[in-house]
C-alpha positions in Angstrom: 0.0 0.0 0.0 1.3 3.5 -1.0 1.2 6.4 0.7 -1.3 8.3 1.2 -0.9 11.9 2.8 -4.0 13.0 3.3 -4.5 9.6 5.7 -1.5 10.8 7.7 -2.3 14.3 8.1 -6.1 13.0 9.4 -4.5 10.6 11.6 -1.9 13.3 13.0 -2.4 13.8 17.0 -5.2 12.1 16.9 -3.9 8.9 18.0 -6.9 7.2 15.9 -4.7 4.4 13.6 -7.3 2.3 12.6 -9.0 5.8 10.9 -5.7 5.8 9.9 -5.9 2.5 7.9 -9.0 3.1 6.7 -8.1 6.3 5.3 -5.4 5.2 3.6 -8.0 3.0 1.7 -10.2 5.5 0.7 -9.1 8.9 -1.0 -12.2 10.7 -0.2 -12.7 11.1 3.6 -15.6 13.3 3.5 -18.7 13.5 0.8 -17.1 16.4 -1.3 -13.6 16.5 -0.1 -12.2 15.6 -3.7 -9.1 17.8 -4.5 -7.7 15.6 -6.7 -11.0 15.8 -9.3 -10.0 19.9 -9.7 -6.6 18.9 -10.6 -6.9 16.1 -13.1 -6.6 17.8 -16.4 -7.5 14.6 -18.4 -6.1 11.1 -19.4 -6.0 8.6 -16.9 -6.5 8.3 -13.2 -4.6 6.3 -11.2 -6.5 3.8 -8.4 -5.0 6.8 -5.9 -6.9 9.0 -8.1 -10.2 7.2 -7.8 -12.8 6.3 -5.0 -14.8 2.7 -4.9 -18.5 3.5 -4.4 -21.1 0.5 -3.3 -24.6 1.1 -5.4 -26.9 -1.0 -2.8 -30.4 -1.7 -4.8 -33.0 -1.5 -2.6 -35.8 -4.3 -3.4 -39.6 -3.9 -2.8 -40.9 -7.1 -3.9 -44.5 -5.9 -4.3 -43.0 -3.2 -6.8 -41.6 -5.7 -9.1 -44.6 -7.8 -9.2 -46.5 -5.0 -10.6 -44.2 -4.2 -13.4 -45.7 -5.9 -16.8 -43.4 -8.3 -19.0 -42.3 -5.3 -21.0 -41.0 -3.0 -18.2 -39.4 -6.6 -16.4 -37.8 -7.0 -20.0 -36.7 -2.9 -19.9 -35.4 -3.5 -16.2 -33.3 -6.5 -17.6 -31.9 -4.8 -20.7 -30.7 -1.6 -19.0 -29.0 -3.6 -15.8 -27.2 -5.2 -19.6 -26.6 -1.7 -20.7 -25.0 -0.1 -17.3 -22.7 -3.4 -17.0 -21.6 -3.0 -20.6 -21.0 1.1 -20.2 -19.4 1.1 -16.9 -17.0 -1.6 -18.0 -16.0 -0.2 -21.3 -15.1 3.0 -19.0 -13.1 1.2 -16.9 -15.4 2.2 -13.9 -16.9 -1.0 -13.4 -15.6 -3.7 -10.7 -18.2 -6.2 -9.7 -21.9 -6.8 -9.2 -24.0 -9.2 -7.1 -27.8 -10.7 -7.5 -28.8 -11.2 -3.8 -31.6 -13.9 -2.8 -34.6 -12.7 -1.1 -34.7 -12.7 2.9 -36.6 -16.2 3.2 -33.2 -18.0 2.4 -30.9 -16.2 4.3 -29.0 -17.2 7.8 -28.3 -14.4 10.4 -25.8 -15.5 12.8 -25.0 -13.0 16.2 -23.7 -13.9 19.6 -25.8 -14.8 22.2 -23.5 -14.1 24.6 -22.0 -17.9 24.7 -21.2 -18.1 21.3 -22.9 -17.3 18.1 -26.0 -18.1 17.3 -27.4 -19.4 13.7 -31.3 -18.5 12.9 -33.2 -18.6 9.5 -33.6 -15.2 8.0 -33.8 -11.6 9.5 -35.9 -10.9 12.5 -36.9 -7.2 11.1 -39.9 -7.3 9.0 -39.2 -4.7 6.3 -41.2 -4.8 2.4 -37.7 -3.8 1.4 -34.6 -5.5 1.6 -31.0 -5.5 -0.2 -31.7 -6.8 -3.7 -28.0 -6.5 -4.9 -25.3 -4.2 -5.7 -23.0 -2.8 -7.9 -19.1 -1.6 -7.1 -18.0 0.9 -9.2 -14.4 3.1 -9.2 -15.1 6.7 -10.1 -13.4 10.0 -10.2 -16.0 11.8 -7.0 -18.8 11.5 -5.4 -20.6 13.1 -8.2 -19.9 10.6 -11.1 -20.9 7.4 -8.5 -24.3 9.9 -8.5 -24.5 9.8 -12.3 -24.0 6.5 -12.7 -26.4 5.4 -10.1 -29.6 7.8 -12.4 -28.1 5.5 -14.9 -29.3 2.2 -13.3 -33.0 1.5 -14.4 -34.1 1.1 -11.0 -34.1 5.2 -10.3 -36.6 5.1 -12.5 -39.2 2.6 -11.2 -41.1 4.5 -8.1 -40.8 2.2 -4.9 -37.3 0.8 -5.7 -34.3 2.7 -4.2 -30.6 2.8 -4.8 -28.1 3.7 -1.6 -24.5 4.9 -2.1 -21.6 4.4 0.1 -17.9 5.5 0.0 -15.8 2.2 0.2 -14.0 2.4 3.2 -11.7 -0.2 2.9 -11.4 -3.2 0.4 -9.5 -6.5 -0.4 -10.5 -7.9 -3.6 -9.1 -10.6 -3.2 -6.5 -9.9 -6.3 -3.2 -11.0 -4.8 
């Protein structure tokens, strides 16, 4: 890992070095503070020059049993479409289909141990349909992309974005 100055100067006097870690992960440590977008002229950015955003879809189930074949078709073909675009622009790193709450585990402690039950306690009519991770120039690109993803357009579905804070992609 290289480093990263603006992860020292945070973690100066403040005696905080796991903030310091995690810093040193993720370029952007605030929404906005991006100085390295007003001075890139062009070409192309480095990893240091780029910040990992998660794009959580947010799943009402009763939403997507209303659409009709063509807008299920429409949903399918643009998901295509944003995977295809994001890739050829280098901004693309990995997405995940996530199975509906009925066939998950949740596993906590109890205190003794941890515990193993079926599904989430929490009943919710949305849950965490899937995601995208994507590695933009700011804040306000991960923004763009995410109007891009045909979900934004379906009322009653939702997309969430999160700064990466730290990540190991398993690549060596």
């Amino acid at each position: 890992m290289g480093s990263n100055p603006r992860a020292e100067d945070a973690g100066r006097g403040a005696g905080n070095s796991r903030m310091k870690i995690l810093l040193a992960w993720c370029r952007v440590r605030r929404v906005g503070d991006d100085p390295l977008v007003s001075r890139h002229k062009g070409g192309s950015l480095t990893e240091e020059e780029t910040v990992k955003y998660l794009i959580l879809m947010q799943v009402d189930p009763a939403v997507l049993e209303q659409l009709t074949d063509e807008q299920q078709r429409q949903l399918q073909e643009g998901h295509a479409a944003f995977i295809a675009d994001t890739k050829e622009r280098g901004e693309f790193i990995a997405t995940q289909a996530l199975a509906d709450p009925s066939q998950s585990k949740v596993v906590r402690s109890s205190g003794s141990g941890p515990e193993v039950t079926d599904g989430p306690f929490v009943e919710s009519k949305e849950f965490m349909g899937g995601f995208y991770l994507i590695d933009v120039v700011d804040e306000a690109r991960a923004v763009e992309l995410a109007e891009q993803i045909p979900d934004a357009n379906i009322p009653g579905l939702a997309l969430e974005l999160r700064p990466v804070m730290f990540a190991d992609l398993g690549d060596g």
